[in-house]
C-alpha positions as MATLAB code, in Angstrom:
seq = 'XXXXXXXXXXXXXXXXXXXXXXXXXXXXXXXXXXXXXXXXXXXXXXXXXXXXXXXXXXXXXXXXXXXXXXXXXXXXXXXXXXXXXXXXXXXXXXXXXXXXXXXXXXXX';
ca = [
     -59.030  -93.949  -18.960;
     -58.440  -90.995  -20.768;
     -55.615  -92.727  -23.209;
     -58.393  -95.249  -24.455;
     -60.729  -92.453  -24.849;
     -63.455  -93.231  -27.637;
     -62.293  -92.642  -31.360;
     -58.634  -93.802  -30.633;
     -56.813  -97.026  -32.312;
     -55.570 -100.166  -29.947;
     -53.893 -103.352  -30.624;
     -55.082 -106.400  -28.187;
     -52.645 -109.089  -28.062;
     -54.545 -112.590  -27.681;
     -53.073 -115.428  -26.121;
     -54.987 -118.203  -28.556;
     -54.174 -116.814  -31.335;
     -50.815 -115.502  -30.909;
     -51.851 -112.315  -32.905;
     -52.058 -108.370  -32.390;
     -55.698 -107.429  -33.620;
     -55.992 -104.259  -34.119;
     -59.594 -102.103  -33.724;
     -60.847  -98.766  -32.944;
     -62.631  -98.040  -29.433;
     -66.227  -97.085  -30.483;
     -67.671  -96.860  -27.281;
     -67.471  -96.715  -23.013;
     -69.436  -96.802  -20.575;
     -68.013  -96.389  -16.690;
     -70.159  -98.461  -14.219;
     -69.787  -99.476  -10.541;
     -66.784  -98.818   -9.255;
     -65.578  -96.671  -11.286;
     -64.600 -100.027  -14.177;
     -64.791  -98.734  -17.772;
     -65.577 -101.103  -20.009;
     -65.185 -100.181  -23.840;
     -66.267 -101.704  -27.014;
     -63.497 -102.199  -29.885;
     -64.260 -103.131  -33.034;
     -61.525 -104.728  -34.599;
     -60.098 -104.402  -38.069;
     -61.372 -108.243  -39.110;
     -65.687 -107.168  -38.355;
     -65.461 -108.592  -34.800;
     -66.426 -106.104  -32.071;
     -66.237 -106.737  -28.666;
     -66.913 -105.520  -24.808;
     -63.792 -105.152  -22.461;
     -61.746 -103.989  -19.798;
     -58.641 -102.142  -21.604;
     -56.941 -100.883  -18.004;
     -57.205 -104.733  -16.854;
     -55.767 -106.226  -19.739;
     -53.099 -103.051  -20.603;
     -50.159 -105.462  -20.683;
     -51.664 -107.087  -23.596;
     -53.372 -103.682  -25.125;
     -50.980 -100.847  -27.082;
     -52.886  -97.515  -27.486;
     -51.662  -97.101  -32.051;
     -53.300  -93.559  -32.293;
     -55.633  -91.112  -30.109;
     -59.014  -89.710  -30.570;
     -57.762  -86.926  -32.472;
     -55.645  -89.032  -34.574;
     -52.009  -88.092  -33.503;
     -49.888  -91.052  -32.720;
     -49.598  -92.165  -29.025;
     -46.031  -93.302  -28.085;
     -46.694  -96.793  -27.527;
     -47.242  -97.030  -31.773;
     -43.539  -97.313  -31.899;
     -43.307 -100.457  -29.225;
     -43.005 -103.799  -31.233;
     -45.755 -105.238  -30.847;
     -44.537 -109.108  -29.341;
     -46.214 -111.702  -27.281;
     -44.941 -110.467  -24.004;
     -41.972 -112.645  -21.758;
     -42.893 -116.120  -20.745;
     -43.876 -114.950  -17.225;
     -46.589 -112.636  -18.795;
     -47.903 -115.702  -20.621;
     -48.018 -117.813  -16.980;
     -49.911 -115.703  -15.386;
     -52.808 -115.252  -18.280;
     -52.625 -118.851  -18.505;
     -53.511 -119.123  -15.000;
     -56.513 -116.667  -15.484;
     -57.974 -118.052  -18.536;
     -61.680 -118.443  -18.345;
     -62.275 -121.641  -20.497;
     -60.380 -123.307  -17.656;
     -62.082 -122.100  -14.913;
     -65.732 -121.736  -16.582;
     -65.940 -117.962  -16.414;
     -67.490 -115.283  -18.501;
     -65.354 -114.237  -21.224;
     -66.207 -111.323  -21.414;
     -65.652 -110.603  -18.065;
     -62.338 -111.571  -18.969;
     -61.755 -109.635  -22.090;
     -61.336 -113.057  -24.389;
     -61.496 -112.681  -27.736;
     -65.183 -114.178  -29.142;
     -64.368 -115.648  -33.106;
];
């Protein structure tokens, strides 16, 4: 939890769009269990409420709080391999008439 610590920079990859956003984390809170839930608000004006350790395959940490660069900065950012794009299709809320975000998708 520590890596998406508030202050540092992330990129969210989002299936629909077939984009890397990228944001700052402005905020956390840790509630039952132990789940962290942070708000990012992204470079366009959107912000937004989710789980970054649930959804780290699609989430690069660009820069922590104190600025310096975190290693994944380097990684191209790409849409992930087919099989990472099965299995969120399988879990995506619109199809099975969840919460998004409880789900982490991305609210235009």
């Amino acid at each position: 939890a520590a890596d998406f610590a508030v202050g540092c920079r992330v990129a969210v990859f989002w299936r629909k769009e077939q984009e890397w956003f990228f944001g700052a984390v402005t905020d956390a809170v840790t509630g039952e269990g132990g789940l962290v839930m942070s708000k990012v608000a992204y470079d366009d004006g959107d912000v937004e409420v989710l789980d970054l350790l649930a959804a780290s395959a699609k989430v690069r940490l660009i820069a922590r709080a104190d600025g310096s660069p975190a290693s994944d900065a380097d990684e191209p950012l790409d849409a992930g391999s087919a099989e990472e794009r099965e299995d969120e299709e399988e879990e995506d809320p619109e199809a099975t008439g969840g919460n998004p975000l409880e789900t982490g998708s991305r609210l235009r």
